[in-house]
C-alpha positions in Angstrom: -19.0 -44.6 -8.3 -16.8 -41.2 -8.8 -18.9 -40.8 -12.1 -22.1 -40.9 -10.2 -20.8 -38.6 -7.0 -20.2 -36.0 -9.2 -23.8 -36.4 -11.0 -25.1 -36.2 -7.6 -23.6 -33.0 -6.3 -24.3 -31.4 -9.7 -28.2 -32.1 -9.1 -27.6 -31.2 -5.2 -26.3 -27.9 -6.9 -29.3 -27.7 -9.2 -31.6 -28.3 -5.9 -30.1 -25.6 -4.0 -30.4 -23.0 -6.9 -33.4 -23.9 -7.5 -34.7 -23.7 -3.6 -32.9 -19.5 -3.8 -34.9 -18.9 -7.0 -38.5 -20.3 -6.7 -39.3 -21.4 -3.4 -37.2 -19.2 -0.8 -38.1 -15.2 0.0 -34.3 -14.7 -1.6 -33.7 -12.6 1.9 -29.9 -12.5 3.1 -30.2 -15.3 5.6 -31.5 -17.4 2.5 -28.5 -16.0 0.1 -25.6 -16.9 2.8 -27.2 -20.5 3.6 -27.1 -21.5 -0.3 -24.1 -19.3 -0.7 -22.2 -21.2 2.4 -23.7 -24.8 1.2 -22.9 -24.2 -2.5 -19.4 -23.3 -1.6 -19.0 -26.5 0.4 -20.6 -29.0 -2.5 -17.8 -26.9 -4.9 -14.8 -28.3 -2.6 -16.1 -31.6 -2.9 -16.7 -31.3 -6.6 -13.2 -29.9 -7.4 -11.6 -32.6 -5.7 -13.2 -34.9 -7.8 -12.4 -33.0 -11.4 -9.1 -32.7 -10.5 -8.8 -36.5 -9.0 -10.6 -38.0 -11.5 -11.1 -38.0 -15.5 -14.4 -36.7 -17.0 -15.9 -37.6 -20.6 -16.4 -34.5 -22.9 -20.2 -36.1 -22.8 -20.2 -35.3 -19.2 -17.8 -31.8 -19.2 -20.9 -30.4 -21.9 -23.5 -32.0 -19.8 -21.9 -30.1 -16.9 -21.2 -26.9 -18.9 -24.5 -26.9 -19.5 -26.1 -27.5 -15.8 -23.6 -24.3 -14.9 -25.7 -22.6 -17.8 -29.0 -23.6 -16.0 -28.0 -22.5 -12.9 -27.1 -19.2 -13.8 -31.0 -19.0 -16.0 -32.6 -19.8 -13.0 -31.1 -17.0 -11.0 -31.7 -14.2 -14.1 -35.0 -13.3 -12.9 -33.9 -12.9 -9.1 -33.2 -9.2 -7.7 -30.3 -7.8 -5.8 -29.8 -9.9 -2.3 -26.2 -9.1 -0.9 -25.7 -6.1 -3.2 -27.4 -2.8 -4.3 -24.7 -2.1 -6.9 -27.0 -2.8 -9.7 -29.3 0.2 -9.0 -26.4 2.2 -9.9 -25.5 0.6 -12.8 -29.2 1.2 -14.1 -29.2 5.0 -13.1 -25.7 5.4 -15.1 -27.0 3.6 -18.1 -30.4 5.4 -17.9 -28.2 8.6 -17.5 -26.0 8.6 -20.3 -28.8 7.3 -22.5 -30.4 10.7 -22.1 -26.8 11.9 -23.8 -25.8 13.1 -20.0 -22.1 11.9 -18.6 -22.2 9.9 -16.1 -19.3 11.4 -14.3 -20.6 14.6 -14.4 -23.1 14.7 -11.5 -23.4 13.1 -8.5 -26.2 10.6 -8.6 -29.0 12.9 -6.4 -28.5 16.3 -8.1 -31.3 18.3 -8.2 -30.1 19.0 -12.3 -30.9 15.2 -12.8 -34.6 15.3 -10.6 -36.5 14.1 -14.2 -35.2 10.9 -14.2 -35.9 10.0 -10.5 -38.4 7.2 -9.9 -39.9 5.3 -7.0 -36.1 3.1 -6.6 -33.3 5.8 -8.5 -31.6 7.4 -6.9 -33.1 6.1 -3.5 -31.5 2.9 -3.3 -28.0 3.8 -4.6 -25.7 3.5 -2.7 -23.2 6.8 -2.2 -26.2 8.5 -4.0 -23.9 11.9 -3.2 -21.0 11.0 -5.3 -20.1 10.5 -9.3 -19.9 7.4 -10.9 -17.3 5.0 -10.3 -17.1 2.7 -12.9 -14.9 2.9 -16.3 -15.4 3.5 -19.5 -16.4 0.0 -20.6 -19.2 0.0 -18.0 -20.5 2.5 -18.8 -21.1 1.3 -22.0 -22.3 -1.8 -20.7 -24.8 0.2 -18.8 -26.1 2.1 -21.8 -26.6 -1.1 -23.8 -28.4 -2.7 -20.6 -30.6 0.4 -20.4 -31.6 0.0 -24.1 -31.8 -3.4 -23.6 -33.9 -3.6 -20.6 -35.0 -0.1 -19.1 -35.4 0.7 -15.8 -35.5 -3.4 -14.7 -32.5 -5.9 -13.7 -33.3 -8.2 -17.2 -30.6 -5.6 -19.2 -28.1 -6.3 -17.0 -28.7 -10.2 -16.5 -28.9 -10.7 -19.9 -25.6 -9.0 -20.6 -23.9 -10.8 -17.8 -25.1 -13.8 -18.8 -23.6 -13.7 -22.5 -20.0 -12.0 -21.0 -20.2 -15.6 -18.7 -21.1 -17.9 -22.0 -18.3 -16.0 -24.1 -15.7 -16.4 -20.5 -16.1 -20.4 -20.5 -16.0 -20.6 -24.4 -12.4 -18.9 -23.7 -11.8 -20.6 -21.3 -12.2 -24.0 -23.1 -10.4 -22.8 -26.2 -7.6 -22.1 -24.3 -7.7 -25.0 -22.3 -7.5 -27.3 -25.9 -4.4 -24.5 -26.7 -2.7 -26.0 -23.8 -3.6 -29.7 -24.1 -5.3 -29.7 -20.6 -8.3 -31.6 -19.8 -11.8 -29.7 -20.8 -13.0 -30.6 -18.0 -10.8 -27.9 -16.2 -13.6 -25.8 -17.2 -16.2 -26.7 -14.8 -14.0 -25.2 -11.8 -15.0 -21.4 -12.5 -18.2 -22.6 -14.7 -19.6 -24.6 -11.7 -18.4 -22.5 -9.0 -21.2 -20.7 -7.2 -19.4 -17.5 -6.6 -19.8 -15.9 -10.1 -23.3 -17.8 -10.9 -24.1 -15.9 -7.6 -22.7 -12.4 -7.7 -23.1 -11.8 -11.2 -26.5 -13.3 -12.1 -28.0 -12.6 -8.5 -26.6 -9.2 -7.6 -25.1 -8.8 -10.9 -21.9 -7.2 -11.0 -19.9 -5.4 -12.9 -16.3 -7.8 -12.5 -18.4 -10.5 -15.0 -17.5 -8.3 -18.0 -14.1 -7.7 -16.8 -13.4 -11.3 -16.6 -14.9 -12.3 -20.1 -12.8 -9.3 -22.0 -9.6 -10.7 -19.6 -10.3 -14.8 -20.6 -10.6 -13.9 -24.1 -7.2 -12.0 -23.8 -5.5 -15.1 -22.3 -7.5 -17.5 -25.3 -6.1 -14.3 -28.4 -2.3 -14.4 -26.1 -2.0 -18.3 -26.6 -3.2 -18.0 -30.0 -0.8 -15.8 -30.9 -2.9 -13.2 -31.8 -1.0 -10.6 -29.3 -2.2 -7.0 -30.8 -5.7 -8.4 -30.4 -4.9 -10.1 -27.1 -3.8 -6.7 -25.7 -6.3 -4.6 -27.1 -8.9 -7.3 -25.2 -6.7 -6.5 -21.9 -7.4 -2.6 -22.3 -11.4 -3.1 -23.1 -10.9 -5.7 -19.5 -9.0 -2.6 -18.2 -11.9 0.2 -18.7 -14.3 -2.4 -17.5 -12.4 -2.9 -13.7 -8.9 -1.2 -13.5 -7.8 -4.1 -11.9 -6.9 -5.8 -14.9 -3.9 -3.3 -15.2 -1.4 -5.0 -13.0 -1.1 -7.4 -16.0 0.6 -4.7 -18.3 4.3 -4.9 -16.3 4.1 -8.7 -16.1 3.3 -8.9 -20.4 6.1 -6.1 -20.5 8.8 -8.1 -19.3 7.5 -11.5 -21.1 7.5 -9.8 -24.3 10.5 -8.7 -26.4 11.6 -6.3 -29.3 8.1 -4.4 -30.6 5.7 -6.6 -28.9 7.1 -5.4 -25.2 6.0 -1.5 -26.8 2.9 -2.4 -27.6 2.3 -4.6 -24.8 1.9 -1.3 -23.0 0.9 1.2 -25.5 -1.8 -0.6 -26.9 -4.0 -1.4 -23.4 -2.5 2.2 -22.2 -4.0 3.7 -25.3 -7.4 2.4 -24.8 -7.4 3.4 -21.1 -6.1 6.7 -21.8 -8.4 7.7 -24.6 -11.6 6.0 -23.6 -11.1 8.2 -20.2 -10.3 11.2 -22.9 -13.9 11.0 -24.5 -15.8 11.5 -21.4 -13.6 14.1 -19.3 -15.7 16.8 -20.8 -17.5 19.9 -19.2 -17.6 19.2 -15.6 -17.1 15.6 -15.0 -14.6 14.1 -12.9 -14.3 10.3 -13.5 -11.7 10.0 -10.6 -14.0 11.7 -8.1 -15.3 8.8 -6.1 -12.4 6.7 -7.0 -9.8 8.5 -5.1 -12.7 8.5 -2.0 -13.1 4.5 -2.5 -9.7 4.1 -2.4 -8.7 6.2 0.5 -11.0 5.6 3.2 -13.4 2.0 2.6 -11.8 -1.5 3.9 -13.0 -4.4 4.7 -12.8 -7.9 5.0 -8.9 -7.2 4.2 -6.2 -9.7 5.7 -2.4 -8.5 5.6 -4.2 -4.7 5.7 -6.6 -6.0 8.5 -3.2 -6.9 10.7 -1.4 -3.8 9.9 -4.2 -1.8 10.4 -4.2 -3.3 13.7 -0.6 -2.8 14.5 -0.3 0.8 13.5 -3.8 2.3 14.7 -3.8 4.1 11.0 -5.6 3.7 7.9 -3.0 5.6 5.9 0.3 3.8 7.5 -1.8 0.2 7.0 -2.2 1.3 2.9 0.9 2.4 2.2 2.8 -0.5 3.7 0.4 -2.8 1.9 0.9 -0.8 -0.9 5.1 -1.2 -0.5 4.4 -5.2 0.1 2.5 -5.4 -3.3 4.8 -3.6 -5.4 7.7 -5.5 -4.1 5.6 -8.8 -5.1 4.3 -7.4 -8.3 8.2 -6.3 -9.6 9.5 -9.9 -8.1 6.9 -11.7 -10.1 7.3 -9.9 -13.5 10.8 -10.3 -13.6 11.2 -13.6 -12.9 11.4 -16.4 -14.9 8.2 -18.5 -14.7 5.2 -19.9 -16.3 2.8 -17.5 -17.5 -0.1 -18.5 -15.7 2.1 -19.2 -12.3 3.1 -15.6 -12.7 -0.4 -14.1 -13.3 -2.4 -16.5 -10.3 0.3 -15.5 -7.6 0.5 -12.0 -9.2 -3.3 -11.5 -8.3 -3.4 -13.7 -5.2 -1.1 -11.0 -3.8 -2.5 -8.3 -4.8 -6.2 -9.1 -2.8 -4.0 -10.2 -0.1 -2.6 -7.2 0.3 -6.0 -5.9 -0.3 -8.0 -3.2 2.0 -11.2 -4.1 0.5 -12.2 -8.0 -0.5 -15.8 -8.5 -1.5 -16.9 -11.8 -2.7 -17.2 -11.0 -6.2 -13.5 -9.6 -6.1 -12.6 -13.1 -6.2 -13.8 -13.9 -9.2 -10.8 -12.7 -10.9 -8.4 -15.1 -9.2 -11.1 -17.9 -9.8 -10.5 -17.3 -14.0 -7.1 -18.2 -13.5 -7.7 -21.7 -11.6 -8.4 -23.7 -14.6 -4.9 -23.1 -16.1 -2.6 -23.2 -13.2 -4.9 -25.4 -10.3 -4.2 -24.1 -6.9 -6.3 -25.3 -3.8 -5.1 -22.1 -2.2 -7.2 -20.3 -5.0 -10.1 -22.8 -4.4 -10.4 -22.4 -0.9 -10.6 -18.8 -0.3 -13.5 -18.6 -3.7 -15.3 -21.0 -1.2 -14.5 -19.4 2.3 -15.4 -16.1 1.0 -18.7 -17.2 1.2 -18.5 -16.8 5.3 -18.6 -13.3 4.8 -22.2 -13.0 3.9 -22.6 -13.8 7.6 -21.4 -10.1 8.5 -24.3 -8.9 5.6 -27.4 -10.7 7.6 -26.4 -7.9 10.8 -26.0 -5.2 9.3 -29.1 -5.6 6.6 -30.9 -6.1 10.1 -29.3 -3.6 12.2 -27.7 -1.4 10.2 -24.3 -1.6 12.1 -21.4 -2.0 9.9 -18.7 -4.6 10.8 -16.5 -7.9 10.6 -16.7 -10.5 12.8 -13.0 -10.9 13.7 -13.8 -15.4 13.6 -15.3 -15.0 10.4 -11.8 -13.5 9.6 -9.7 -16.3 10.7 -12.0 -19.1 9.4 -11.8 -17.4 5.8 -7.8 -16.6 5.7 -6.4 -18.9 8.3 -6.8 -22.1 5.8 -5.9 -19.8 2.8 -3.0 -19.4 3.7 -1.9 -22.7 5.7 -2.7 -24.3 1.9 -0.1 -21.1 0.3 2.1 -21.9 2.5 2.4 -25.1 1.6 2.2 -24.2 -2.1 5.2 -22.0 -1.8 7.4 -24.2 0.0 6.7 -26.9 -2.5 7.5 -24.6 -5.8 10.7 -23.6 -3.7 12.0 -26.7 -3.6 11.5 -27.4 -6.9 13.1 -24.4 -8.1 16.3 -25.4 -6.1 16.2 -29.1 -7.1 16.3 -27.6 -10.9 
C-alpha cells in the first residue's frame, strides 16, 4: 500500500509538471498553484521515504522521474524571475572579450549588443554585474552554448543538477545511509522549479558544494576544498563553510582548509578587476538596502524603525551562531545544516531559490525543520502574483507567519530534543 502511495504522488508530481509545461499559459498565478501544490505532495512524499524503506529499483526509477520533471520544464521561460536575462547579457558580454563588471548593463558604450529583450528586461539594468567569477564563466559557456535563448542556461543547469544527485548518492553510500535519501532534494519541486524554470544561478553553487561534501568524505580534502572555492565564486554564500572546516581540520589540512578556497576566491576576483570594473559595485548596493521575506530581520526591523540597526544586530546574532557552531564538537553535517539554517534566518533577503542550499544538506542530516520551510517557501509566490499585476512591491505580513511560524515550532522542537541528548551524554 506505502509502495503504491508513493507511485501515485510521483505520477501526481509528473501530472502537475506536466499541466505548467504544456497545457497552462506558465503565467504567475499558474507557477504559485503548481508551486504551492507540488510543495504539499513533497511533505507527503518525505514522510513516506523517511517512514518507509524503498528498493534501489524504485530510488532509480524515482531518480529518474525527478530527471523528467526537470526535461519537461527546460523549454519553459522565466515565470517568477527575470534573473536569467541577465545572466544572458553577461555571458553575451564577456563573449565579445568585454568584462562584465565593467559597465553597467544599459551603457550607451555597450548599445551594439542591445536587442528587442537585453537590456530591457534586466532587472537593475543601471548597475554592474553581481555575480562571481564562476558565473560568469557559466554565462560565457551558456552563451556559446545557446546564444541569445534560455536553452544555454537550462542545459547547463540541468547537467550541474545530474552531477549534484550523483554526489549526493555517492556520498550517501560513503555514509551507509539509505539511497533513497536522495529523492528528498532530487524530488523536491523547489530546485526542479527555480533552476529549470527561472533558472538560477544557486544550481551551480550547489553542485560544486555536493561534490565538495562527496571529495571531503572520500578523503580527498585538497580537492574537496578546491571544489568549495569554485562553489565560493559561483554564490559567496558558500564561504561560511571555510571557519567551520578550519576548526574540524588539524595540523596542515586546517592551513589549507582556508588558503586553498581563499586562494581561488581571491585570484579568480584578481583576473577580472582590470581597467574600470568594480565587481563589488552592486554587491555592496544589494546588501545594504534590499530585504525581503526575512524573519528574525523582519522583527527587528520592526522594533527598531531602521534598516541599518535591524542588519547589524542580525549580523551580531549570526556571528555569535556561526563561532558557537564551528567550535563545537558535533557531527559534520549537524554543524553545516544548523550553520546555514541560521544564517537565512537571520537573513534580510530569502528568496525561494535561497533555499535550495539548506535543501542539499537534508539528505545527510534529515530535519523536518529543513523540509518545511523548502515547502512553505512556496507561499511566497503569492506576494509575486500582486505585484506582476500591479506593480506594488510588498509582503503579506500572513504569508509571513504561515511560512516561519511552523518553521520554527518544528526547530524548536529539534533543539530541545538535541539538548537533551547532549546532557544525557
Amino acid at each position: 500500500m506505502i509502495k503504491k502511495a508513493l507511485s501515485f504522488l510521483v505520477f501526481l508530481s509528473a501530472f502537475i509538471y506536466a499541466h505548467l509545461a504544456f497545457f497552462s499559459n506558465a503565467s504567475i498565478k499558474d507557477f504559485t498553484i503548481v508551486s504551492i501544490s507540488l510543495s504539499a505532495v513533497y511533505l507527503v512524499l518525505t514522510y513516506i521515504i523517511i517512514k518507509y524503506p524503498v528498493s534501489p529499483k524504485k530510488v532509480y526509477a524515482f531518480l529518474i522521474a525527478g530527471l523528467l520533471f526537470r526535461l519537461m520544464l527546460i523549454d519553459t521561460g522565466p515565470i517568477a524571475s527575470d534573473d536569467i536575462y541577465r545572466y544572458i547579457w553577461d555571458g553575451k558580454v564577456f563573449s565579445a572579450g568585454i568584462n562584465p563588471y565593467s559597465y553597467n548593463a544599459d551603457d550607451p558604450v555597450l548599445e551594439e549588443f542591445h536587442t528587442k529583450d537585453l537590456p530591457a528586461k534586466i532587472n537593475h539594468s543601471n548597475y554592474k554585474s553581481i555575480y562571481p567569477p564562476a558565473a560568469q564563466v557559466f554565462f560565457l559557456l551558456a552563451h556559446l552554448l545557446g546564444g541569445d535563448s534560455f536553452l544555454g542556461i537550462k542545459i547547463l543547469l540541468l547537467i550541474s543538477e545530474i552531477l549534484t544527485v550523483i554526489f549526493i548518492c555517492l556520498s550517501l553510500k560513503l555514509l551507509n545511509k539509505p539511497l533513497s535519501l536522495s529523492l528528498i532534494y532530487f524530488l523536491s519541486p523547489l530546485p526542479i522549479l527555480q533552476f529549470m524554470c527561472d533558472a538560477h544561478i544557486d544550481g551551480l553553487g550547489v553542485m560544486f558544494l555536493s561534490g565538495f561534501i562527496y571529495l571531503y568524505l572520500k578523503n580527498k580534502k585538497n580537492t574537496a576544498f578546491g571544489f568549495l572555492g569554485f562553489s565560493i565564486i559561483s554564490k559567496l554564500i558558500s564561504g561560511m563553510f571555510i571557519p567551520l572546516l578550519f576548526f574540524c581540520e588539524k595540523g596542515y589540512k586546517r592551513l589549507l582548509s582556508v588558503l586553498i578556497p581563499a586562494g581561488i576566491l581571491v585570484i579568480s576576483y584578481a583576473l577580472f578587476m582590470l581597467g574600470n570594473s568594480d565587481p563589488f559595485d552592486f554587491i555592496v548596493k544589494f546588501a545594504g538596502h534590499w530585504m525581503y521575506n526575512g524573519s528574525v530581520f523582519k522583527v527587528l526591523h520592526f522594533v527598531t524603525g531602521k534598516h541599518a540597526a535591524a542588519r547589524i544586530i542580525c549580523a551580531g546574532i549570526f556571528l555569535v551562531i556561526w563561532l558557537f557552531i564551528s567550535l563545537r564538537k558535533g557531527n559534520f553535517f549537524e554543524k553545516s545544516y544548523y550553520l546555514i539554517l541560521s544564517f537565512f534566518l537571520t537573513a534580510s533577503t530569502v528568496y525561494p531559490w535561497y533555499l535550495s542550499w539548506i535543501l542539499l544538506f537534508l539528505p545527510f542530516y534529515f530535519r523536518w525543520s529543513g523540509v518545511l520551510w523548502v515547502a512553505l517557501v512556496s507561499l511566497v509566490n503569492i506576494d509575486f502574483i500582486l505585484f506582476f499585476e500591479t506593480g506594488i512591491w510588498r509582503q503579506n505580513p500572513l504569508i509571513l507567519y504561515a511560512e516561519y511560524v511552523p518553521v520554527f515550532v518544528m526547530l524548536g522542537f529539534e533543539l530541545r530534543k538535541l539538548y537533551l541528548k547532549s546532557k544525557a551524554i
